[in-house]
C-alpha positions in Angstrom: 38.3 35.2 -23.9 35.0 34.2 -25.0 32.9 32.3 -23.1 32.0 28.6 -25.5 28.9 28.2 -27.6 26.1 26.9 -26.1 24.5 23.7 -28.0 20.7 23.4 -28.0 20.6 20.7 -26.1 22.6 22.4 -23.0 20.2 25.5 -22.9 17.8 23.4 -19.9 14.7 25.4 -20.9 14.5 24.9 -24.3 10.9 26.4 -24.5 11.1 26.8 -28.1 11.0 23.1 -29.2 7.6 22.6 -29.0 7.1 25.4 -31.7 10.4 23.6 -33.7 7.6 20.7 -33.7 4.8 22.4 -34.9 6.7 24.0 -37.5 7.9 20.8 -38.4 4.4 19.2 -38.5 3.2 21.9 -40.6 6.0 21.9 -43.0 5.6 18.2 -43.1 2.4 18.5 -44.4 3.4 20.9 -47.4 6.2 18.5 -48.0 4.3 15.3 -48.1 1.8 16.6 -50.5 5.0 17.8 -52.5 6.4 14.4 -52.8 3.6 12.6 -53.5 2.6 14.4 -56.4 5.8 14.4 -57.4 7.7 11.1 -56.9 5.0 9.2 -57.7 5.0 7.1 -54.6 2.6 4.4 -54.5 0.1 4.0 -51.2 2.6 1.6 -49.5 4.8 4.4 -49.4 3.3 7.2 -49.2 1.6 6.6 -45.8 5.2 5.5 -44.0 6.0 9.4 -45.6 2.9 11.1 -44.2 4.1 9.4 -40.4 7.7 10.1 -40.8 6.8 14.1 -42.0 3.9 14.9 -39.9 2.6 12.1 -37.5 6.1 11.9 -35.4 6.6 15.8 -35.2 3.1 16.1 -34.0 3.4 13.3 -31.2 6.1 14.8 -29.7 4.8 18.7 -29.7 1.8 16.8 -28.1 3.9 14.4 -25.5 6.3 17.6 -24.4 6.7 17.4 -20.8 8.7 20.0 -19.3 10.1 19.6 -15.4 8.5 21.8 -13.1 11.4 24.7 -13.2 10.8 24.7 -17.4 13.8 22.7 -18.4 13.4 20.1 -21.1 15.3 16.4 -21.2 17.8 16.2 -23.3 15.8 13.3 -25.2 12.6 15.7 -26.0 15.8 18.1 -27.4 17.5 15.3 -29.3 14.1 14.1 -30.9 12.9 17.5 -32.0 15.8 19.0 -33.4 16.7 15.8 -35.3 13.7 15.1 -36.9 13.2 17.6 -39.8 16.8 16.7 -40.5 16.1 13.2 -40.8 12.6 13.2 -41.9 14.1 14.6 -45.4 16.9 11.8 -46.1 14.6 9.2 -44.6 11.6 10.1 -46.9 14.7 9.9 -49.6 15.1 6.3 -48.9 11.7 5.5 -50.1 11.9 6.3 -53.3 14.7 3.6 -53.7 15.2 0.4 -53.9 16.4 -1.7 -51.3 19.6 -1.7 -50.3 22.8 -0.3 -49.1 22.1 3.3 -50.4 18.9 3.5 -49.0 19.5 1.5 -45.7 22.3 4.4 -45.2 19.5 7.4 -46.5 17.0 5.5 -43.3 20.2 5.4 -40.6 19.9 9.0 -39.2 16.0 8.6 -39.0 16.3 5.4 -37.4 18.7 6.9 -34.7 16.1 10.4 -34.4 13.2 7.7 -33.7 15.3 5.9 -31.2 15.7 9.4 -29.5 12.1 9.9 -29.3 11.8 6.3 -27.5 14.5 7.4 -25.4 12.2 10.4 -24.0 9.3 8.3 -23.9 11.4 6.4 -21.6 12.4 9.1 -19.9 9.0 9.9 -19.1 7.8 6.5 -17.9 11.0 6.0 -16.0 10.7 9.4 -13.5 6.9 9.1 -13.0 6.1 4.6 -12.7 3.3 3.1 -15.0 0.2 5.3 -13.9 -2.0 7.3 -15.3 -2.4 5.2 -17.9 -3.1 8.0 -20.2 0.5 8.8 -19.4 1.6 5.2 -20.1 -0.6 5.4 -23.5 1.7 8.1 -25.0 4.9 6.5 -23.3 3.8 3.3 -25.6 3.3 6.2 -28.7 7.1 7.4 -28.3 8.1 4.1 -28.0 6.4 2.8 -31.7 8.3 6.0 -33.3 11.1 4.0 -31.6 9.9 1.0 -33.7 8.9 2.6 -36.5 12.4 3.6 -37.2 14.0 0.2 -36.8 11.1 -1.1 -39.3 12.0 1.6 -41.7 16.2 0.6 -41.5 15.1 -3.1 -41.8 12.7 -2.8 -44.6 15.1 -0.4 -46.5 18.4 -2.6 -46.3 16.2 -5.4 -47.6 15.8 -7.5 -44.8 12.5 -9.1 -46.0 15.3 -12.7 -45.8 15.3 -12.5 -42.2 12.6 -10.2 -41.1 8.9 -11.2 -43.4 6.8 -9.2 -41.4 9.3 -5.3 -42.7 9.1 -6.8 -46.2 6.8 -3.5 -47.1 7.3 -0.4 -46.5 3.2 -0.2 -45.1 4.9 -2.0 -42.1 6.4 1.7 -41.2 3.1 3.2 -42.2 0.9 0.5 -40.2 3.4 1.0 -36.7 3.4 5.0 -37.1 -1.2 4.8 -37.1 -1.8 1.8 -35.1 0.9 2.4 -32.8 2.1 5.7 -32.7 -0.7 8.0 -33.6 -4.0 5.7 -32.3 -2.2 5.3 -29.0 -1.1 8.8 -28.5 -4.8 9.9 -29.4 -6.0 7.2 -26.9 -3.6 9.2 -23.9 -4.8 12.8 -25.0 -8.5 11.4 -24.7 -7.5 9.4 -21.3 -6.5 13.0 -19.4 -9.9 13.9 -20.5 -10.9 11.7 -17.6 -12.0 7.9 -17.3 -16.0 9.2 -16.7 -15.9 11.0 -19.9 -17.1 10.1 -23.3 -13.9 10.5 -24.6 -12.3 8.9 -21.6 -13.4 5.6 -22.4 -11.3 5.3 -25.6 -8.2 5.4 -22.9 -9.7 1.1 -22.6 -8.7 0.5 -25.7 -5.2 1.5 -25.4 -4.1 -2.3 -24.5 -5.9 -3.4 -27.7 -4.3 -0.5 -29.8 -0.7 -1.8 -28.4 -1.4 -4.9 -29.5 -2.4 -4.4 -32.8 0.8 -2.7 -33.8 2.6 -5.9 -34.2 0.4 -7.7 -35.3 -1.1 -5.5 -37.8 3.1 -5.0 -39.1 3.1 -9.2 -39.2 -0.2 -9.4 -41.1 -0.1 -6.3 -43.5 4.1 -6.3 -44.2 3.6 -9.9 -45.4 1.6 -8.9 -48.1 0.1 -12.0 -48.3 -2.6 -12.7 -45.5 -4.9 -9.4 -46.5 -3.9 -8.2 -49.3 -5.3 -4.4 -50.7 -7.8 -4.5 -47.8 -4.5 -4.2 -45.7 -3.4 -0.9 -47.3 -7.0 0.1 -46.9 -6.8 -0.2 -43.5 -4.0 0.9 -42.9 -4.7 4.3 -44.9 -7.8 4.9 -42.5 -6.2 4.7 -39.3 -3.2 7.0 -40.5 -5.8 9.5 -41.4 -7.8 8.8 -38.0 -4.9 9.4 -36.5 -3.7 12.6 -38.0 -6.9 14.4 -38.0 -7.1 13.6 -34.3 -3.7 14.4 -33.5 -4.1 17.9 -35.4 -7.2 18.2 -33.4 -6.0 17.6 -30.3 -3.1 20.0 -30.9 -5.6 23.0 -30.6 -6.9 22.0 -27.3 -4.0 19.8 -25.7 -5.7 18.6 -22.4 -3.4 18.9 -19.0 -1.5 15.9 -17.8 -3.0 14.4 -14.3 0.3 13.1 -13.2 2.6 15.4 -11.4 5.5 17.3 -13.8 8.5 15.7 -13.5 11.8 17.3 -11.3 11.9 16.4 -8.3 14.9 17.9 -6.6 16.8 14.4 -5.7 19.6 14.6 -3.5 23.0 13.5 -5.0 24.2 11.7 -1.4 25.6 8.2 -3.1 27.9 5.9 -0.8 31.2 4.0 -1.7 30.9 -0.5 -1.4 30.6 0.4 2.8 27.7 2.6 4.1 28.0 1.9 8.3 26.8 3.7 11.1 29.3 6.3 10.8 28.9 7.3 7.3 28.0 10.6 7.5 31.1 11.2 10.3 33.7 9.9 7.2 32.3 12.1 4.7 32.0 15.5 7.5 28.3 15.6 6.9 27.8 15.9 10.5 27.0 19.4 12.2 27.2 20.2 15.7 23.8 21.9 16.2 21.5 19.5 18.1 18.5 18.0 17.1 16.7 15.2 19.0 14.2 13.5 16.4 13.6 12.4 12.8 11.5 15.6 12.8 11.5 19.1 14.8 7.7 19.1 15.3 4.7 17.2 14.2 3.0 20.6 13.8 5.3 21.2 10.8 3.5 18.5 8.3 0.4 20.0 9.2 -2.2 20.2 6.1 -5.3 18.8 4.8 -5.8 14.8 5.7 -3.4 15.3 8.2 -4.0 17.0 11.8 -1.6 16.6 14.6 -3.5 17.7 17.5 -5.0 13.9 16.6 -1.3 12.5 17.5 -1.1 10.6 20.5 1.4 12.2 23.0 4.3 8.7 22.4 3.5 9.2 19.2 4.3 12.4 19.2 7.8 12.2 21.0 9.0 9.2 19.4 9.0 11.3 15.9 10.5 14.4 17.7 12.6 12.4 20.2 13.8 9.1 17.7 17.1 9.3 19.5 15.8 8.0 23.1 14.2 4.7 21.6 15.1 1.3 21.0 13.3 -0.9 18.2 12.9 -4.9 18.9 11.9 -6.6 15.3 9.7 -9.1 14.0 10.0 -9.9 10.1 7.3 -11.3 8.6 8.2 -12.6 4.9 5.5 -13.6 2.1 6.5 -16.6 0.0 8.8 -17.4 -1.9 10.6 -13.4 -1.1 11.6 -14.6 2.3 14.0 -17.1 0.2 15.3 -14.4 -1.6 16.2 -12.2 0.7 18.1 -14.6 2.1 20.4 -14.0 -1.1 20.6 -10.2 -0.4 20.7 -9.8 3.1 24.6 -11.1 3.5 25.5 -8.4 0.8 23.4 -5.6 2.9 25.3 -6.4 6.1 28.2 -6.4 4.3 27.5 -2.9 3.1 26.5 -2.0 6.5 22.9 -0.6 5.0 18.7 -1.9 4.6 19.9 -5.0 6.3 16.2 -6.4 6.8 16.2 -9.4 9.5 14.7 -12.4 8.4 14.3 -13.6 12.2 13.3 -11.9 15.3 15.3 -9.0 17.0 14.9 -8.2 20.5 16.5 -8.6 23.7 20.2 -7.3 23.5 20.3 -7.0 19.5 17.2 -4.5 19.6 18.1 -1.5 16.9 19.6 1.4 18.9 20.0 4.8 17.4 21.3 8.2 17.6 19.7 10.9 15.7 22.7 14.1 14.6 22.4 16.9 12.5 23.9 17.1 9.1 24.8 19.6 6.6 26.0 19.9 3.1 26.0 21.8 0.0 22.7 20.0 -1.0 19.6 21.2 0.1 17.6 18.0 -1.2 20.0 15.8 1.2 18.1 16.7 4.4 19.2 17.8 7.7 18.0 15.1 10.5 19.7 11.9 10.3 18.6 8.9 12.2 21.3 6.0 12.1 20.1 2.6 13.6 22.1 0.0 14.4 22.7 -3.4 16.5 26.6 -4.1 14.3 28.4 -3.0 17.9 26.4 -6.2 20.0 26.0 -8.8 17.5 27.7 -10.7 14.9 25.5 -12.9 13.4 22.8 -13.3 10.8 21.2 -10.5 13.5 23.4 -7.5 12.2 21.1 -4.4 11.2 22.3 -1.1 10.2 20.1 1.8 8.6 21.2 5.4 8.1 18.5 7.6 6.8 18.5 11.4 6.0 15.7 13.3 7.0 14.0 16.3 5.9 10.6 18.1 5.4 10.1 18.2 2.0 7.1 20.7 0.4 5.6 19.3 -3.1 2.4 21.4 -4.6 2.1 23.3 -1.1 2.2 19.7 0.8 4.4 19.0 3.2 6.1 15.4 3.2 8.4 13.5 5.0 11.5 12.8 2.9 14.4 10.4 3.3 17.7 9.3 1.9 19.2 6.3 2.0 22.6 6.2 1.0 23.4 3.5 -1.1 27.1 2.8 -3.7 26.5 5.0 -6.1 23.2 5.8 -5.5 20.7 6.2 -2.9 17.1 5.1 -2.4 14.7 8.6 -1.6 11.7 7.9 0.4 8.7 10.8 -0.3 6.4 9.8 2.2 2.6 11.0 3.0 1.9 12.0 6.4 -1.2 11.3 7.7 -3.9 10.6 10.5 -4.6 7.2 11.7 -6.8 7.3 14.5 -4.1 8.8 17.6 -2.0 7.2 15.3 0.5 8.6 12.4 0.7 7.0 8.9 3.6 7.2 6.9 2.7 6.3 3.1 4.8 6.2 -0.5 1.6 5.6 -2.3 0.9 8.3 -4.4 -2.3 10.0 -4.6 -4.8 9.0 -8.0 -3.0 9.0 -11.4 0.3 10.3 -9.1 -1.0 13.3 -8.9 1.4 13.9 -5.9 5.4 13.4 -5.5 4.8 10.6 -3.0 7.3 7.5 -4.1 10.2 5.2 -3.6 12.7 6.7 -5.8 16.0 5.4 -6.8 18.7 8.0 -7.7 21.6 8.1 -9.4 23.4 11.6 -10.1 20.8 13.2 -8.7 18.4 11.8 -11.3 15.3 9.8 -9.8 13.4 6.6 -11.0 10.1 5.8 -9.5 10.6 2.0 -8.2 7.4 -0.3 -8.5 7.2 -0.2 -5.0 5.4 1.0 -2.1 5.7 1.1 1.7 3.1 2.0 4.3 4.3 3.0 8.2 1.4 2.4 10.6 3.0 4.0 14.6 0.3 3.6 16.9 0.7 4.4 20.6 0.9 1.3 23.0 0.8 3.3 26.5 3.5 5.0 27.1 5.4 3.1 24.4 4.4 2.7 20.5 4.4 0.1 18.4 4.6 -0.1 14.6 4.1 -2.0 11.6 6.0 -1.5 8.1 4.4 -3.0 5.2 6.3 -3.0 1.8 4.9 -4.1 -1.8 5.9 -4.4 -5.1 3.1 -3.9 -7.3 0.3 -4.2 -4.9 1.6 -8.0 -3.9 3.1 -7.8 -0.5 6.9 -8.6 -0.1 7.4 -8.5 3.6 6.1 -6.9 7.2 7.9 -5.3 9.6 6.8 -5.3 13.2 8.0 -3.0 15.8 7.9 -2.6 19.6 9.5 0.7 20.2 10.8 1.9 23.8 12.2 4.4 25.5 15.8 3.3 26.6 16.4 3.3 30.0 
């Protein structure tokens, strides 16, 4: 028996889209000169048929982002191939009048462009908001998005409910300003922010802006009249000259490529301390710390002949410590954690105190091995916990995976936390502070590294707008820590530790 066809959008490499794009682009072109010679379009409509044939085709040759093994998202794949076919049917619908016939001509064109805001998405999603040149051509996939529901509306006639799609220079006005301004503001951005053409990467907030607007002001018909279409008709030609430019010299993405290998490890409603002993993830070769040697995250910006001796063995020896807490919550979080932290304890998982925990409640841990069939899971696992002594609001419980994770020749410290359904992935900078040790999820400029709070469901991560920073410093022959964590550079909370050697 044979084995069953494979679809485009199952082959993961997919290496050929791009060239489907530019073949589309160029074909575009042809067939836009074709149809405006021919159907007699007037300008209102034929610049919405110059984005649809050759502006979108050429964003998204321009916006492919591959993972780092070569495979392609299923979005870039479901954008690419549908577009020609939709371009055709969609360009169709302009040459009608409003109505049912050509609302259904604009459907499959308004479901392509929803593809290519899905993989603009996509993007923004797995990498967090910065570069910005990165978040400029997020914003372009996500007008072609826009452009597409403007196009459906202004076909079926919706100028009743919807004034600002009552012209079909609405599609043209979101595919220049939008679409193909911002995307040429990105391309210049990765130019760098020192460089002439850097600085048009300031504007992109401006361009965004202008979109709607410029659809409210133009689409009305009424508030500028033929200077609209003018304008209009110079930024879609800006933009495709720019964009055909750019295609010849596409400039390389700071930002890091996007595949992180993401452990699957996902929890049911109950983590606990013996988690990994329920699911047999437990191995009986010994280990004694969240890590085997400092030595082993050696690199540059981080040296551990620097590491104080406790410093030392508390990473390599986690299992013979006990941690007394102090939270410290910023206003008004503190009030809202109150809100989660019952439904963390009941989970038995990133209980964070909201009072002090010393004395008898302090967090004691064991540290065991674990194995799997998942590499990206980790290997050290350091469960910390307090449930066995206490039963009030003083109830911690953490179990986190460890591992020493390598991304662009760096070595990090990773961990999983498992979570229901999901887990939260910690890729964490090691570095020099002092005879101290840093820990740090703050990614290096325009996240150029893999360093991130991830969430991860199905093995697929999502870059959280958050950070955390682990300061261990030694404190004679004990240490002491302090774990900050923000969201969006404002501070949430502080953690403060006095860690000892039990007795």
């Amino acid at each position: 028996m044979s084995p069953p066809a494979r679809t485009a959008t199952d082959d993961p490499a997919r290496a050929w889209l791009p060239t489907l794009a530019d073949a589309s682009a160029a074909a575009g072109a042809v067939a836009w000169l074709v149809v405006v010679s021919a159907a007699e379009l007037d300008t209102d409509r034929a610049l919405a048929a110059l984005g649809i044939l050759v502006v979108v085709p050429l964003v998204l040759r321009l916006a492919d982002t591959p993972r780092r093994d070569g495979s392609r998202s299923r979005w870039y794949a479901l954008a690419v191939l549908s577009q020609p076919l939709t371009a055709v049917p969609a360009v169709g619908s302009l040459t009608l009048g409003t109505g049912p016939t050509a609302a259904a001509a604009a459907v499959p064109w308004a479901l392509a462009a929803l593809a290519a805001g899905g993989f603009g998405l996509w993007r923004l999603l797995g990498r967090g908001p910065w570069p910005l040149a990165e978040l400029a051509l997020d914003a372009g996939l996500g007008y072609v998005a826009a452009g597409g529901v403007v196009l459906l509306l202004n076909r079926a006639g919706a100028a009743v409910v919807a004034p600002p799609v009552a012209a079909p220079l609405a599609v043209g006005h979101v595919l220049a300003a939008g679409t193909g301004l911002t995307t040429v503001a990105g391309l210049a951005g990765r130019c760098g922010p020192d460089g002439r053409l850097g600085t048009v990467l300031w504007v992109t907030t401006a361009v965004v802006a202008v979109g709607p607007a410029g659809v409210a002001l133009t689409a009305s018909g009424s508030a500028l009249g033929p200077w609209s279409v003018g304008v209009s008709a110079a930024a879609l030609g800006v933009a495709v000259a720019a964009l055909a430019g750019w295609r010849f010299a596409i400039p390389d993405s700071p930002a890091r490529p996007p595949g992180i290998p993401f452990s699957r490890l996902g929890a049911g409603w109950r983590v606990g301390a013996d988690f990994l002993d329920r699911r047999g993830l437990t191995r009986e070769t010994a280990v004694a710390g969240m890590v085997d040697s400092v030595e082993a995250y050696a690199c540059r910006g981080f040296d551990p002949a620097a590491v104080a001796p406790p410093v030392r063995r508390f990473y390599e020896r986690t299992g013979e410590y006990a941690l007394a807490v102090e939270p410290d919550w910023a206003p008004p979080w503190g009030w809202l954690a109150r809100l989660y932290r019952p439904v963390a304890t009941r989970i038995g998982q990133l209980s964070i105190p909201l009072a002090p925990v010393a004395g008898d409640a302090a967090l004691t841990g064991r540290v065991v091995g674990v194995g799997g069939a998942d590499p990206a899971t980790g290997d050290h696992a350091w469960i910390r916990s307090n449930a066995d002594r206490v039963t009030d609001a003083r109830r911690m419980t953490y179990v986190g995976v460890y591992d020493r994770y390598v991304g662009d020749d760096r070595p990090f410290l990773r961990v999983v936390f498992p979570l229901p359904g999901a887990n939260l992935t910690g890729i964490l900078r090691v570095e020099n502070d002092g005879d101290g040790l840093v820990l740090s999820s703050f990614p290096a400029r325009d996240n150029a590294d893999d360093a991130g709070l991830y969430l991860v469901v199905g093995g697929a991560g999502v870059r959280l707008p958050l950070n955390e920073t682990l300061v261990v410093h030694p404190d004679g022959e004990a240490v002491g820590a302090t774990h900050r964590v923000e969201a969006l550079g404002v501070r949430l909370f502080t953690l403060r530790y006095d860690i000892t050697r039990c007795t």
